[in-house]
ZATORFI-942289 format. One record per residue: y, z, x of N, C-alpha, C, O in turn; residue in one letter. Coordinates in steps of 0.2 Angstrom, whole numbers, plus 5000, padded with zeros to 4 digits. Example, Ala and Ser with C-alpha at 12.3 -4.5 7.8 and 13.67 -1.06 7.14 Angstrom:
// residues 2
{n_y->4972 | n_z->5039 | n_x->5066 | ca_y->4978 | ca_z->5039 | ca_x->5062 | c_y->4984 | c_z->5039 | c_x->5066 | o_y->4983 | o_z->5042 | o_x->5071 | resn->A};
{n_y->4989 | n_z->5035 | n_x->5064 | ca_y->4995 | ca_z->5036 | ca_x->5068 | c_y->5000 | c_z->5039 | c_x->5064 | o_y->5006 | o_z->5040 | o_x->5067 | resn->S};
***
This chain:
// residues 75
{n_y->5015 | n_z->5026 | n_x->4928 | ca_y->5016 | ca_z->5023 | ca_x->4934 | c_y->5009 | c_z->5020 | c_x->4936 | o_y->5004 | o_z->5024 | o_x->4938 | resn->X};
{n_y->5009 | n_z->5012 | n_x->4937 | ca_y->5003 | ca_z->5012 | ca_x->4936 | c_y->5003 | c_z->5009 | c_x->4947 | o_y->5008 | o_z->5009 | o_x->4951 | resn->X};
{n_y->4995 | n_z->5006 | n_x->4947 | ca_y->4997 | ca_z->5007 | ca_x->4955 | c_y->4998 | c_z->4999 | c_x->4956 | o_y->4995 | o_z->4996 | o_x->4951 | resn->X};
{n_y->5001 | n_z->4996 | n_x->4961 | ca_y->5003 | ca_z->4991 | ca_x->4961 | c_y->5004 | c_z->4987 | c_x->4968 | o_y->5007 | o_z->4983 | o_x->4969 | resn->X};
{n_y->5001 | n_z->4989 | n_x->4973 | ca_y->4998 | ca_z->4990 | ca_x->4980 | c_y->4990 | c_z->4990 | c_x->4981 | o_y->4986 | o_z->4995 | o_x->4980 | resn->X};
{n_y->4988 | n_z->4984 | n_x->4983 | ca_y->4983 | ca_z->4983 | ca_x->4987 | c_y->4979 | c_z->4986 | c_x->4991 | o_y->4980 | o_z->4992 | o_x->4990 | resn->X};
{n_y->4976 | n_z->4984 | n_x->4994 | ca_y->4973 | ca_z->4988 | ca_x->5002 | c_y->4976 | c_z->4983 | c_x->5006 | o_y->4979 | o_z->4986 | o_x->5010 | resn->X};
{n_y->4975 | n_z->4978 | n_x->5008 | ca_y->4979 | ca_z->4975 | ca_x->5013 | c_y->4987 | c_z->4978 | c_x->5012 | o_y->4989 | o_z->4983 | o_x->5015 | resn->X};
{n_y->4990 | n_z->4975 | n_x->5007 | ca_y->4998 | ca_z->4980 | ca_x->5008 | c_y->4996 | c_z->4988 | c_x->5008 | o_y->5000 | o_z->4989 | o_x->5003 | resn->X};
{n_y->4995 | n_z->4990 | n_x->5008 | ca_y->4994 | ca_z->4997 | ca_x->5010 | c_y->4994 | c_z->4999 | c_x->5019 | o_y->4996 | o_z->5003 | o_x->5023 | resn->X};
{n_y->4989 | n_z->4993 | n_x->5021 | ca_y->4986 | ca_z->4996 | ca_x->5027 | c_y->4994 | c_z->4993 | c_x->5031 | o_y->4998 | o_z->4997 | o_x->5034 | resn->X};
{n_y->4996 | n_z->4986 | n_x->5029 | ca_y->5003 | ca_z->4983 | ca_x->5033 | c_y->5008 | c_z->4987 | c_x->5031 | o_y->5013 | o_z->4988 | o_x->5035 | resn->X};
{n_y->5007 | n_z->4991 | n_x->5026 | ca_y->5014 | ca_z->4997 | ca_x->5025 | c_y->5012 | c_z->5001 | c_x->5030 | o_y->5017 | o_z->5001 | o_x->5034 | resn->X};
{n_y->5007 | n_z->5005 | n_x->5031 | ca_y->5005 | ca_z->5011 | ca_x->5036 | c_y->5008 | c_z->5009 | c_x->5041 | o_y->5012 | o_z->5013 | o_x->5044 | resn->X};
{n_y->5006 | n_z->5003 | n_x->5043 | ca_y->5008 | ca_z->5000 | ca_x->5052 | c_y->5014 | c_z->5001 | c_x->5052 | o_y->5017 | o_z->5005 | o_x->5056 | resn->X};
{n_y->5017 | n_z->4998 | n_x->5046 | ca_y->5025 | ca_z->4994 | ca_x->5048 | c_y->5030 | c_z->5003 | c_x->5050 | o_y->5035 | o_z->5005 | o_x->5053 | resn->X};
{n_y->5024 | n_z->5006 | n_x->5045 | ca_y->5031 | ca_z->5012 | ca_x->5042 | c_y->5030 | c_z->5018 | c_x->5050 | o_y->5034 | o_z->5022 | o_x->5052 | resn->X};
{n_y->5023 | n_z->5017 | n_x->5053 | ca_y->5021 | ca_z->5020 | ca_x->5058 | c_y->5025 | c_z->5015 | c_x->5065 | o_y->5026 | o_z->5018 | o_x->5070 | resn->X};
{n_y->5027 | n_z->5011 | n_x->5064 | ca_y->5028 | ca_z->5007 | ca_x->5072 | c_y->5038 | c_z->5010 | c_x->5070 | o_y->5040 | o_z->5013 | o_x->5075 | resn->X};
{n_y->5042 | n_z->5008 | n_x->5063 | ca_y->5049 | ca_z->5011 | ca_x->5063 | c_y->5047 | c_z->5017 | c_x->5066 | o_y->5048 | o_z->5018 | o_x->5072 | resn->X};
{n_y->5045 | n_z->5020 | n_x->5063 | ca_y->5045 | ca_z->5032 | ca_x->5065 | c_y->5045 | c_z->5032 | c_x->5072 | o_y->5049 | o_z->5036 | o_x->5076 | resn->X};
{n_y->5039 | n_z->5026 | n_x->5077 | ca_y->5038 | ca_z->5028 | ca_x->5084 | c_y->5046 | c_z->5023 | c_x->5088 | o_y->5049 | o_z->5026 | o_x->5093 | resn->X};
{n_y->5047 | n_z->5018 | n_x->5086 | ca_y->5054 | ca_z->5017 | ca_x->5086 | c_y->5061 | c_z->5022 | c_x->5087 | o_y->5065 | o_z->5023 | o_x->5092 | resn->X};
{n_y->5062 | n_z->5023 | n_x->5080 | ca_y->5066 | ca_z->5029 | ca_x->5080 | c_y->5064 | c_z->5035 | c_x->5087 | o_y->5068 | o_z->5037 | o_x->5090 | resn->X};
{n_y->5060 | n_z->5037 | n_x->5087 | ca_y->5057 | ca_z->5042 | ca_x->5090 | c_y->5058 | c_z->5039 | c_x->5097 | o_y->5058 | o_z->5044 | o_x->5100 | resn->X};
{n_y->5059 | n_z->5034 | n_x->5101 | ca_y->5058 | ca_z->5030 | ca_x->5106 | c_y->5065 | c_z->5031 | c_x->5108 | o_y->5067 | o_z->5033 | o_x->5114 | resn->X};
{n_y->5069 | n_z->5029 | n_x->5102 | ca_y->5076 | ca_z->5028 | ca_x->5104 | c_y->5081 | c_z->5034 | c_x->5102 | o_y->5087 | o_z->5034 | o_x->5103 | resn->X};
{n_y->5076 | n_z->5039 | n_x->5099 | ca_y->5079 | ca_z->5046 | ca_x->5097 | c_y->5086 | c_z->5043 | c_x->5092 | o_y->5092 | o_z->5045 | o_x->5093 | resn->X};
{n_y->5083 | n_z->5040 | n_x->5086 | ca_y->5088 | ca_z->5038 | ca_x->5081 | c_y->5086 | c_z->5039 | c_x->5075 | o_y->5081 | o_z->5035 | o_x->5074 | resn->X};
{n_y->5088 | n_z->5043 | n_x->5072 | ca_y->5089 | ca_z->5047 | ca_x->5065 | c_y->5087 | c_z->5039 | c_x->5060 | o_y->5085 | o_z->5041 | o_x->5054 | resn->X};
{n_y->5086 | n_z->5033 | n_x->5061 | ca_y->5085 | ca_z->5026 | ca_x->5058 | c_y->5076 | c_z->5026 | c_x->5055 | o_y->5073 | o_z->5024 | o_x->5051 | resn->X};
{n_y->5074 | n_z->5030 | n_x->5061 | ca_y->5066 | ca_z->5029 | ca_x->5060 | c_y->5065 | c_z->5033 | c_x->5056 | o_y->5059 | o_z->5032 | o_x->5054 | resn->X};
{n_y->5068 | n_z->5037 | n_x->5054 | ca_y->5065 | ca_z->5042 | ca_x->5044 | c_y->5065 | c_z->5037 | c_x->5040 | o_y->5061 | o_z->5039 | o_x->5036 | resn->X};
{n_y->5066 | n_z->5030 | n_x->5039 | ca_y->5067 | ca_z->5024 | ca_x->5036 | c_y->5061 | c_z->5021 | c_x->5036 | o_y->5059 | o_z->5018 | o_x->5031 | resn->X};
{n_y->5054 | n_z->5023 | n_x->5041 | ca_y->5047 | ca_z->5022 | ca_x->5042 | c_y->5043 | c_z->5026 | c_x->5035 | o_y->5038 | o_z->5025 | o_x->5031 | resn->X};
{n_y->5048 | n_z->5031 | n_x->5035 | ca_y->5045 | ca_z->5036 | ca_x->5029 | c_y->5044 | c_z->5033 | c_x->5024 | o_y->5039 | o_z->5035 | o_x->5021 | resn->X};
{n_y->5048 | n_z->5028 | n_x->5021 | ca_y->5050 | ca_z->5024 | ca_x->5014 | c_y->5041 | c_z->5018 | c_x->5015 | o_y->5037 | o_z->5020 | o_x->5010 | resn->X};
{n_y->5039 | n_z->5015 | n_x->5017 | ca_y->5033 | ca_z->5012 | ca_x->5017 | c_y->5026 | c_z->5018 | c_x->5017 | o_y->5020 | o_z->5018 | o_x->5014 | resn->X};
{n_y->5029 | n_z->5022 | n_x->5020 | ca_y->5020 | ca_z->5028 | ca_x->5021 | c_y->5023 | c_z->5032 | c_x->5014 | o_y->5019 | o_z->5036 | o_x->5012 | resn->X};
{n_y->5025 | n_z->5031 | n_x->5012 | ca_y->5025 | ca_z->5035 | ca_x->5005 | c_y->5024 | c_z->5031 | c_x->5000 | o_y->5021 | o_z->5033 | o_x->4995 | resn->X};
{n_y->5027 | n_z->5025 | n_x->5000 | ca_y->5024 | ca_z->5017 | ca_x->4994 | c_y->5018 | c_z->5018 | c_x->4997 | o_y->5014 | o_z->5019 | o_x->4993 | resn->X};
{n_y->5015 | n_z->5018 | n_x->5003 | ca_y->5006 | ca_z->5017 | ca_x->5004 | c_y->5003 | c_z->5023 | c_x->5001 | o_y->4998 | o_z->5022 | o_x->4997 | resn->X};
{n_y->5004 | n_z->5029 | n_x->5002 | ca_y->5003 | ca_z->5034 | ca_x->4999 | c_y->5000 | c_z->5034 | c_x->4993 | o_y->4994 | o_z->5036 | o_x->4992 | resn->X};
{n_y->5006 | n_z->5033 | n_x->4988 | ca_y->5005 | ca_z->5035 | ca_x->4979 | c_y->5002 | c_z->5026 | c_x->4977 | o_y->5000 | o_z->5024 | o_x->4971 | resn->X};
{n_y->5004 | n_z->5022 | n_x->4983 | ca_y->4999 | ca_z->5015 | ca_x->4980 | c_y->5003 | c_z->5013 | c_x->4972 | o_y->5000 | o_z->5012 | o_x->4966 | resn->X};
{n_y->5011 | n_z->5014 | n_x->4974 | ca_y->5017 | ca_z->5010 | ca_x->4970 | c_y->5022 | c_z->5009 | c_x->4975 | o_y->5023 | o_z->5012 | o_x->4979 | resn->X};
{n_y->5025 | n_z->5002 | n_x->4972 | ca_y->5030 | ca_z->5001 | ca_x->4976 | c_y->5037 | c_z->5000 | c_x->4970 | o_y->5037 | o_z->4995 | o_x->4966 | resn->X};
{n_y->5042 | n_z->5004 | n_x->4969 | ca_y->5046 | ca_z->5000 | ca_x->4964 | c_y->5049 | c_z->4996 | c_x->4963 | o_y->5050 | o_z->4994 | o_x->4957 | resn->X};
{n_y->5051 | n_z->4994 | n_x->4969 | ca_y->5054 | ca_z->4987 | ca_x->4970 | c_y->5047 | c_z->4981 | c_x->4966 | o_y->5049 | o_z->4978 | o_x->4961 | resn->X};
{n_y->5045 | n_z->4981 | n_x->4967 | ca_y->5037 | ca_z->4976 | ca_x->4964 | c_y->5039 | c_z->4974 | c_x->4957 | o_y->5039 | o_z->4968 | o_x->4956 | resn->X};
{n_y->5041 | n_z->4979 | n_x->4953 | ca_y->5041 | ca_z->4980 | ca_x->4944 | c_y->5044 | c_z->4975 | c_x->4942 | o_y->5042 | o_z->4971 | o_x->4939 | resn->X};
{n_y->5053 | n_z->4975 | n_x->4944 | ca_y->5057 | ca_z->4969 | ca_x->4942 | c_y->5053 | c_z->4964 | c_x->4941 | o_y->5051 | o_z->4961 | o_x->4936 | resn->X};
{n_y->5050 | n_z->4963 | n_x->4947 | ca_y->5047 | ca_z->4957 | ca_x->4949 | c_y->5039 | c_z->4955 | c_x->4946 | o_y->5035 | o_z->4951 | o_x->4948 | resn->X};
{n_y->5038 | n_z->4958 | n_x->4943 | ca_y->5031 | ca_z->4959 | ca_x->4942 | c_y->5025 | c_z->4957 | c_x->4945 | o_y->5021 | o_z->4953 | o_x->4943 | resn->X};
{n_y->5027 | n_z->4960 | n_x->4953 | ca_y->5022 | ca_z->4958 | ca_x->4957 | c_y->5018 | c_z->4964 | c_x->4958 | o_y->5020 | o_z->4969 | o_x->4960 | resn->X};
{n_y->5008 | n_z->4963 | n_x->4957 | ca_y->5007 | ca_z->4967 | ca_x->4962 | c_y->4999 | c_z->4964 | c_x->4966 | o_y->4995 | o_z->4960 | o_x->4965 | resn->X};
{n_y->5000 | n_z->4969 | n_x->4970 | ca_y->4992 | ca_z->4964 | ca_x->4977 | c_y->4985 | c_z->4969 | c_x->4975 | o_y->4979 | o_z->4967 | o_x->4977 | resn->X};
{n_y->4988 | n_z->4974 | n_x->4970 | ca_y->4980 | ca_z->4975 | ca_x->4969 | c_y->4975 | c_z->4969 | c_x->4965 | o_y->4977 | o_z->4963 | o_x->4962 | resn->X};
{n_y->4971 | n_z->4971 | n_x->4966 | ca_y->4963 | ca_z->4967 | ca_x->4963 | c_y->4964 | c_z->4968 | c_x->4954 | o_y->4965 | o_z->4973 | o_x->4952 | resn->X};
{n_y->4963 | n_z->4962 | n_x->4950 | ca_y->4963 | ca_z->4964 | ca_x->4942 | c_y->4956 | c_z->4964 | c_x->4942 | o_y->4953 | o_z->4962 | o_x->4947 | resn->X};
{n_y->4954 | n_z->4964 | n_x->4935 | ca_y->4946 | ca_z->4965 | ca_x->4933 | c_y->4944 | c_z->4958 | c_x->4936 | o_y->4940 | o_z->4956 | o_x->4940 | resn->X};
{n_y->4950 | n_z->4954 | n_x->4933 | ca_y->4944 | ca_z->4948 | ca_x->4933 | c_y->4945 | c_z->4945 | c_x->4940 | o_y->4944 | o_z->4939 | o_x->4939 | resn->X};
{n_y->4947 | n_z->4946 | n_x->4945 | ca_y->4944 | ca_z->4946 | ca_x->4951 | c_y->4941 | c_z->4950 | c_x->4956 | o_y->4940 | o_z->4949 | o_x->4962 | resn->X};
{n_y->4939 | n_z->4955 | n_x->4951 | ca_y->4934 | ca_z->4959 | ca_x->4957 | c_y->4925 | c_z->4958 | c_x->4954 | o_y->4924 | o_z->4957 | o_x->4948 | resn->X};
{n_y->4920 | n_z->4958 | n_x->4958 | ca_y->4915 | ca_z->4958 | ca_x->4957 | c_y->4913 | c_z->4961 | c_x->4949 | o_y->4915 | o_z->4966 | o_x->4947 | resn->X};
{n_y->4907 | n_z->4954 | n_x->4947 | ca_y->4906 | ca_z->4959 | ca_x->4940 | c_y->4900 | c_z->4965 | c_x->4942 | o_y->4898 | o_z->4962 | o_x->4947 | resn->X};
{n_y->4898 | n_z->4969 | n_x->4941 | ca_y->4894 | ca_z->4976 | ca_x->4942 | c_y->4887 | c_z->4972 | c_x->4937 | o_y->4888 | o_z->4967 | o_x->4932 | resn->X};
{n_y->4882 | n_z->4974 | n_x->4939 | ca_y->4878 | ca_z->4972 | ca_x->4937 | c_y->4874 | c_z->4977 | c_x->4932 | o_y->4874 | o_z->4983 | o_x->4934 | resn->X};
{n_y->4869 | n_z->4974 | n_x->4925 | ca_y->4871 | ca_z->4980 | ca_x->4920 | c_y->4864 | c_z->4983 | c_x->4923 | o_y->4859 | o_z->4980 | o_x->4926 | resn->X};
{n_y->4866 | n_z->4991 | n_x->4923 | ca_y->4861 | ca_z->4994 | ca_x->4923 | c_y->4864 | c_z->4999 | c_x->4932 | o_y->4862 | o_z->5002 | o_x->4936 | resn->X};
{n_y->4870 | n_z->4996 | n_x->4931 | ca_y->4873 | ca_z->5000 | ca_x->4938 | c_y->4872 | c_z->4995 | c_x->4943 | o_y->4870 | o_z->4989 | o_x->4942 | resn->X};
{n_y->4876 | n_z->4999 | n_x->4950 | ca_y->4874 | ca_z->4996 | ca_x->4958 | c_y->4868 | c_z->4998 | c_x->4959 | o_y->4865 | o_z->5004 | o_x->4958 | resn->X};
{n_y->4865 | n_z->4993 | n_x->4962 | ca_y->4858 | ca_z->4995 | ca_x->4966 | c_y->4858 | c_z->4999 | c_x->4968 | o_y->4863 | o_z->5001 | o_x->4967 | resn->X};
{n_y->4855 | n_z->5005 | n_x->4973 | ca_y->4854 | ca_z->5007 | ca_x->4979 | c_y->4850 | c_z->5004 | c_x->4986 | o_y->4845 | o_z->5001 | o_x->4986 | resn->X};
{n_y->4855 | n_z->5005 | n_x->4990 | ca_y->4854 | ca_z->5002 | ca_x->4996 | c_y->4846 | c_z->5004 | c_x->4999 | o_y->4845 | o_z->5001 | o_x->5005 | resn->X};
***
């Protein structure tokens, strides 16, 4: 299971799945457990719905910064 979740999609999963829970909890309906399903995909950082699709928002190598040899500087 590899991870297939971002950090932006992680942080909009956190919100979305935290605004259902206070929702539910607002209106006192058993619906907002449904909040849980995004904070547990932000969580384990997979979503499986994704896979069909082979979609995912993390960063691959070849868009993240090259590391320069000899390591990171220190600040």
């Amino acid at each position: 299971m590899n991870a297939n979740i971002g950090t932006v999609d992680r942080v909009v999963r956190v919100v979305v799945g935290l605004v259902i829970i206070g929702v539910g909890i607002c209106f006192r309906s058993w619906w907002g457990l449904i909040g849980l399903l995004p904070l547990l995909t932000a969580v384990v950082r997979f979503c499986p719905a994704y896979v069909p699709f082979g979609i995912s928002t993390c960063k691959t190598e070849a868009q993240k910064p090259p590391i320069p040899p000899g390591g990171p500087k220190p600040a």
